[in-house]
C-alpha positions in Angstrom: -37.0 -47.3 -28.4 -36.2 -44.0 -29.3 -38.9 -43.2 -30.5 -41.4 -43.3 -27.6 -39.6 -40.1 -26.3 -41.3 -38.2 -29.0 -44.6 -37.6 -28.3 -43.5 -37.3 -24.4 -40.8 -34.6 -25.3 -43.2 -32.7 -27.3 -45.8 -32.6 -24.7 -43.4 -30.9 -22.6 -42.2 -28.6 -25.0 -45.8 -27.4 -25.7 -46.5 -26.9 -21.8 -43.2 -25.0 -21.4 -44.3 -22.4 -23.8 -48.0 -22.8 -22.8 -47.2 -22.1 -18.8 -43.8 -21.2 -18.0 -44.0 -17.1 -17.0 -41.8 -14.8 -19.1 -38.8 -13.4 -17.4 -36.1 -10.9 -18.1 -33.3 -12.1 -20.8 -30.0 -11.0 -19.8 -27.5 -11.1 -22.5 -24.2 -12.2 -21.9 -21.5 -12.9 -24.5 -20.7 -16.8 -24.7 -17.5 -17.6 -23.6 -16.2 -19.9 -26.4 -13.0 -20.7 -25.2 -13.7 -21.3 -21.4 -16.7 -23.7 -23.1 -14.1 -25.8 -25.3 -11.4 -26.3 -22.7 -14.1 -27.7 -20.1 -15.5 -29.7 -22.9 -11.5 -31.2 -24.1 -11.5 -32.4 -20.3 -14.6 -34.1 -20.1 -14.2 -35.7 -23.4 -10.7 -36.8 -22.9 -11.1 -38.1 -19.4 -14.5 -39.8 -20.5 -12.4 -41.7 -23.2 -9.4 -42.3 -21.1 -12.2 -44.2 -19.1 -13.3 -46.1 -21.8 -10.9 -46.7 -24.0 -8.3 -47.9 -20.9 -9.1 -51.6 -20.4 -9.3 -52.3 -24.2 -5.3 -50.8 -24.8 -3.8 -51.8 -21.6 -4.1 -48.5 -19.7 -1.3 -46.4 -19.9 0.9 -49.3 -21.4 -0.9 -47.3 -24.3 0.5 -43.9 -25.7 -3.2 -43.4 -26.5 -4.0 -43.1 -22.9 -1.2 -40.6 -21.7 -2.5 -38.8 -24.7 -5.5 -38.4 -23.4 -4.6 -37.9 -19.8 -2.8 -35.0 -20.8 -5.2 -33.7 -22.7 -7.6 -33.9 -19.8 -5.4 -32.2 -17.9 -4.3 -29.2 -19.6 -8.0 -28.5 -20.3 -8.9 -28.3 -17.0 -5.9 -26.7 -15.8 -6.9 -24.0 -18.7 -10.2 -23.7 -18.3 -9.5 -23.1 -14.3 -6.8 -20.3 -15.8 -9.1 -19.3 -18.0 -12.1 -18.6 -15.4 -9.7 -17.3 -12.8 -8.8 -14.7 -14.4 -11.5 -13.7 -17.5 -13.5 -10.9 -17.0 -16.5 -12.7 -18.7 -15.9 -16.6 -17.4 -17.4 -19.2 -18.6 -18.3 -20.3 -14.9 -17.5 -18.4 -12.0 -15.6 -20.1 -9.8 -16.3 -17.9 -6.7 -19.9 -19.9 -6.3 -17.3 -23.0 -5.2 -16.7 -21.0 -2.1 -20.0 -22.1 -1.0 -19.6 -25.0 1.1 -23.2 -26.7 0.5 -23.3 -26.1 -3.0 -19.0 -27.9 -3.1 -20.3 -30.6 -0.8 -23.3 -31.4 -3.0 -21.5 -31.5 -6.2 -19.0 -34.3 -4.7 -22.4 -36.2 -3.9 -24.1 -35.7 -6.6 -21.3 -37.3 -8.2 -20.6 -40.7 -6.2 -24.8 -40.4 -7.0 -24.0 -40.5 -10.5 -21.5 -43.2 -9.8 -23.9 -45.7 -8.5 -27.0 -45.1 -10.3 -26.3 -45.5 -14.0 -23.7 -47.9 -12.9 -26.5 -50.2 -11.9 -28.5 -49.3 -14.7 -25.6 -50.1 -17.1 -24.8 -54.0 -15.7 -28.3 -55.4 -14.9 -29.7 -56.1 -18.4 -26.5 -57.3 -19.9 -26.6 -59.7 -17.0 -30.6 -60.6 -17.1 -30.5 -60.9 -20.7 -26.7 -62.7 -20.7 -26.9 -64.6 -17.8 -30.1 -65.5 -17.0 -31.8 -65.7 -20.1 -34.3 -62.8 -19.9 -36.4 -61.5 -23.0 -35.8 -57.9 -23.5 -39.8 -57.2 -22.6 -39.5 -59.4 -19.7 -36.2 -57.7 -18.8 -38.0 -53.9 -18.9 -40.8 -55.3 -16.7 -38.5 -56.8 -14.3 -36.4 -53.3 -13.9 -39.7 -50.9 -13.8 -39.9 -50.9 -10.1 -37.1 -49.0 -10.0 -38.5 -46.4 -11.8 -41.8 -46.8 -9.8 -40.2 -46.3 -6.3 -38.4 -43.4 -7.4 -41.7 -41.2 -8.5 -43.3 -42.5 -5.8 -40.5 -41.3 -3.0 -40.0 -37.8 -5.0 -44.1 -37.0 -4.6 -43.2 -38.3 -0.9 -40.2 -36.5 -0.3 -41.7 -33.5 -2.0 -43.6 -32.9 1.3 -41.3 -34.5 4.1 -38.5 -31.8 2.6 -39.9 -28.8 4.5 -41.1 -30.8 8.2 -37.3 -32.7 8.3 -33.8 -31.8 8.3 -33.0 -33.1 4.3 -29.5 -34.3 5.8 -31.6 -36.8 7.3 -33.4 -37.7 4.5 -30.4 -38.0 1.7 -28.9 -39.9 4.7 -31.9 -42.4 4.9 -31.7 -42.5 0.8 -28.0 -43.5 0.8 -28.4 -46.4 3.1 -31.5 -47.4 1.8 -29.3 -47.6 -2.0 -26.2 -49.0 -0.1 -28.8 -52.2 1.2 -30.6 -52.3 -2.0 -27.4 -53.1 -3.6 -26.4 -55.5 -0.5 -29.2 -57.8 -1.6 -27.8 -57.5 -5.5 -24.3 -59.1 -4.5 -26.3 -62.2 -3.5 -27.8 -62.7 -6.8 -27.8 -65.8 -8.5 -28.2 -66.9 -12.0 -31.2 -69.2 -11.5 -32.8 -67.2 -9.0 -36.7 -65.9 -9.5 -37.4 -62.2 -10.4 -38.7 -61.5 -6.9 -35.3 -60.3 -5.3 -34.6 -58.8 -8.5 -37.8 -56.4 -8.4 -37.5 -56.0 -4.5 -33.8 -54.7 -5.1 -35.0 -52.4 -7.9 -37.9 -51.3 -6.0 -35.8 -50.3 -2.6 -33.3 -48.8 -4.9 -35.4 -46.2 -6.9 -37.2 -45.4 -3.7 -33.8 -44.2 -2.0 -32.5 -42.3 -5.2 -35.8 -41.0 -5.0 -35.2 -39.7 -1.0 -31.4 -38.5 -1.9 -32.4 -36.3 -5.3 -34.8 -33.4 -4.0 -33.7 -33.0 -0.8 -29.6 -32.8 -1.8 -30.9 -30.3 -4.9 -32.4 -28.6 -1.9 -29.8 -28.8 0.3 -26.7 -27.4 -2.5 -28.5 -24.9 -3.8 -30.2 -23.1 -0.3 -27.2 -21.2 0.2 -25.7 -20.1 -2.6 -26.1 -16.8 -3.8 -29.3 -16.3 -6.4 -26.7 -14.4 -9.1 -25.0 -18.0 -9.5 -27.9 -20.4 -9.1 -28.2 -20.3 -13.7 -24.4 -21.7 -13.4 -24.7 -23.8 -10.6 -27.4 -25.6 -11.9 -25.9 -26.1 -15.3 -22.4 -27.1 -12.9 -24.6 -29.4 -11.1 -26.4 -31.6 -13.8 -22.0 -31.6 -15.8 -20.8 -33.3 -12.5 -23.8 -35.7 -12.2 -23.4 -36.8 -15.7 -19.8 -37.4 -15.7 -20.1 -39.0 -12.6 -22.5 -41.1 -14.3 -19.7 -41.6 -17.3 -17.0 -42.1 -14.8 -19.2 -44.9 -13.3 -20.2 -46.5 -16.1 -16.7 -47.2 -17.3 -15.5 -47.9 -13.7 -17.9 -50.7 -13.9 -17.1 -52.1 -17.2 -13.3 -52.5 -16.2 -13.8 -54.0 -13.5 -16.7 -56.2 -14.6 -14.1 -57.7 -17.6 -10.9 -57.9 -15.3 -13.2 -60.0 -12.7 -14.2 -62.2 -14.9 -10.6 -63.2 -15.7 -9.7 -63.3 -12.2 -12.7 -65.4 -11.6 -12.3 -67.8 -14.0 -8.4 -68.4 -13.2 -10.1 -68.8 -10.1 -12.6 -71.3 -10.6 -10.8 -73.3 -13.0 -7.8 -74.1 -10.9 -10.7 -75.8 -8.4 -12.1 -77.8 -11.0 -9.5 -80.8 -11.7 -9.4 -84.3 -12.8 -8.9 -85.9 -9.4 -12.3 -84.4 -8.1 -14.9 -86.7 -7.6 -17.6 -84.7 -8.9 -16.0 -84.5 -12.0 -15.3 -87.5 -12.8 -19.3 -88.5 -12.0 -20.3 -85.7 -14.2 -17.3 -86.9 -16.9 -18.7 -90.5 -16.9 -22.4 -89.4 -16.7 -21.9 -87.7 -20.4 -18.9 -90.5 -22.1 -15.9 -89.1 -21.0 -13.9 -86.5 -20.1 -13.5 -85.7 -23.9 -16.8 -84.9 -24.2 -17.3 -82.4 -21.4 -14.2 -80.4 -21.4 -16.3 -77.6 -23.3 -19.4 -78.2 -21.4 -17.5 -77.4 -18.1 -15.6 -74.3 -19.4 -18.8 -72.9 -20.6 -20.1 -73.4 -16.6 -16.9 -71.9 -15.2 -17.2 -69.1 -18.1 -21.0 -68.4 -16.7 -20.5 -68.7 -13.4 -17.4 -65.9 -13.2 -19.2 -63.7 -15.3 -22.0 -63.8 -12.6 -19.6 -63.5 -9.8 -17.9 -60.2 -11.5 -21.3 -58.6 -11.8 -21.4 -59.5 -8.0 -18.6 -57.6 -7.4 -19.7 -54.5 -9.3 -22.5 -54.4 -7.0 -20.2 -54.9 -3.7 -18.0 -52.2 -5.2 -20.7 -49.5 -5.7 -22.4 -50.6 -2.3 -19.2 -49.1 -0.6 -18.6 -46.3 -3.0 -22.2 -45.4 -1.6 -21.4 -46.4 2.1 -18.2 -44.2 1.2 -20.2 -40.9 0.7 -22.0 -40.8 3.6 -19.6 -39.2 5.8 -20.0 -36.1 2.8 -23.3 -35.3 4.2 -22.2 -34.2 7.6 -20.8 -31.2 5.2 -23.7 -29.9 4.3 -25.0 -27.4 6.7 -28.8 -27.2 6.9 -30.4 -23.9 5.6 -32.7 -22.0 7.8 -35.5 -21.6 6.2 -35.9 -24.7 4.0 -37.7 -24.2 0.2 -40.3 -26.9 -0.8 -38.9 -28.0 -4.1 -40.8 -29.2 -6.9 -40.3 -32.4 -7.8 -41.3 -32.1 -11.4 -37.9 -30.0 -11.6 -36.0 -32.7 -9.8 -37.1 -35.5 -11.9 -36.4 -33.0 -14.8 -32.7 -32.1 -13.5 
């Protein structure tokens, strides 16, 4: 699987040396410290995320160890960049407002779209019974809708106000995710594909035009930083999602199968059919706990989906942040797709 990116990755490395123009290197001395504080954060919060549900949160001395780890490396590396006279990131480009707002977004972005990514083969393949080929197929029009809206978008950038177009993306995500919370395990691939389709086409209609939106602003000596600020904060976003999602999928299912099984008792009528239909209730005690065990796993990936539908309901207030730049840049979309 790996693999396949070869041949793709080196295509792109030849045309970068083939086609990209040469520009003036400025030399700046790497800022080693700055870089390994902001990197102790991220990695302790990332596995404070994913380590949590496994140890019992912060029942677990492993867990305040790594929330406090977390937190003196950020509280250093804002120290650190506050007052160095060669920062690793300077922090004065946070004091503009589009570029601040579009870093928050680009992070409840990150939130919901590897999150999605993350559950639906687990619960195609699981669940449902999917091949892994079949699977792939089923999730390509994701993909699809999302090239397809960035060579769209591409052109509608400069002619509309891109508020209005990451706003049309985020509620075009939020009801592509509506119609996953009403998934059900022997349902056809049609929804599935529709879902995907709608989905990749909105991410598509939220990337350029919020790239184009945080960075119109800011001042060109920053954009290097920002950039490399903007793609940090969409990955852990991302990360932060991911594990979000994980948690909550495995404490649903718990919940849901207390749930469930307190409906299911020997008094019920169907039960007692479905017990005399297969010689007793000896014989389907297990058969029964493996429905209510498939069934609550179903219904927690349902409530993943509800929970990242209002997470992305959530952010669209953010957009009324961003101010809209004069004089807007068409953006290239190869970049976006590439950022």
């Amino acid at each position: 699987m790996f693999l396949v990116n070869l041949p793709l990755g080196g295509l792109a490395l030849f045309m970068l040396f083939a086609l990209m123009p040469k520009s003036e290197i400025k030399q700046r001395k790497f800022d080693f410290f700055g870089f390994s504080m902001l990197a102790l954060a991220v990695a302790a919060t990332q596995l404070l995320l994913d380590r949590g549900q496994g140890v019992g949160w912060f029942d677990s001395v492993e867990i305040w160890l790594y929330l406090i780890l977390a937190i003196s490396g950020a509280w250093m590396f804002v120290v650190h960049c506050a007052t160095s006279s060669n920062p690793f990131i300077d922090l004065k480009m946070f004091a503009d407002r589009n570029f601040s707002t579009g870093l928050v977004m680009i992070f409840v972005v990150g939130i919901t779209l590897f999150s999605g990514l993350a559950l639906l083969p687990p619960m195609l393949q699981n669940l449902m019974g999917f091949p892994v080929i079949e699977t792939g197929l089923v999730m390509g029009p994701r993909g699809i809708g999302t090239m397809v809206s960035m060579i769209l978008v591409g052109r509608l950038v400069s002619r509309y106000d891109p508020r209005l177009l990451v706003f049309g993306g985020s509620l075009l995500m939020a009801y592509s995710l509506y119609m996953m919370t009403e998934f059900d395990i022997v349902m056809g691939t049609g929804p599935i594909m529709l879902s995907g389709l709608l989905q990749g086409i909105g991410m598509g209609f939220v990337f350029i035009p919020l790239n184009t939106l945080a960075f119109a602003t800011i001042n060109a000596k920053y954009r290097v930083e920002a950039t490399s600020m903007f793609s940090l904060v969409r990955n852990v976003g991302s990360g932060v999602g991911i594990s979000i999602v994980t948690s909550v999928l495995a404490t649903m299912q718990i919940v849901n199968h207390a749930d469930l099984a307190e409906r299911i008792t020997l008094d019920s009528g169907v039960v007692r059919d479905f017990a005399t239909a297969h010689g007793g209730f000896g014989n389907v005690v297990t058969t029964i706990n493996g429905l209510i065990t498939q069934q609550s796993a179903m219904l927690a990936f349902l409530d993943d989906f509800k929970l990242m539908m209002w997470v992305t309901l959530a952010s669209l207030p953010i957009i009324l942040l961003l101010r809209r730049p004069k004089a807007v840049v068409k953006p290239d979309p190869a970049h976006a797709m590439a950022e």
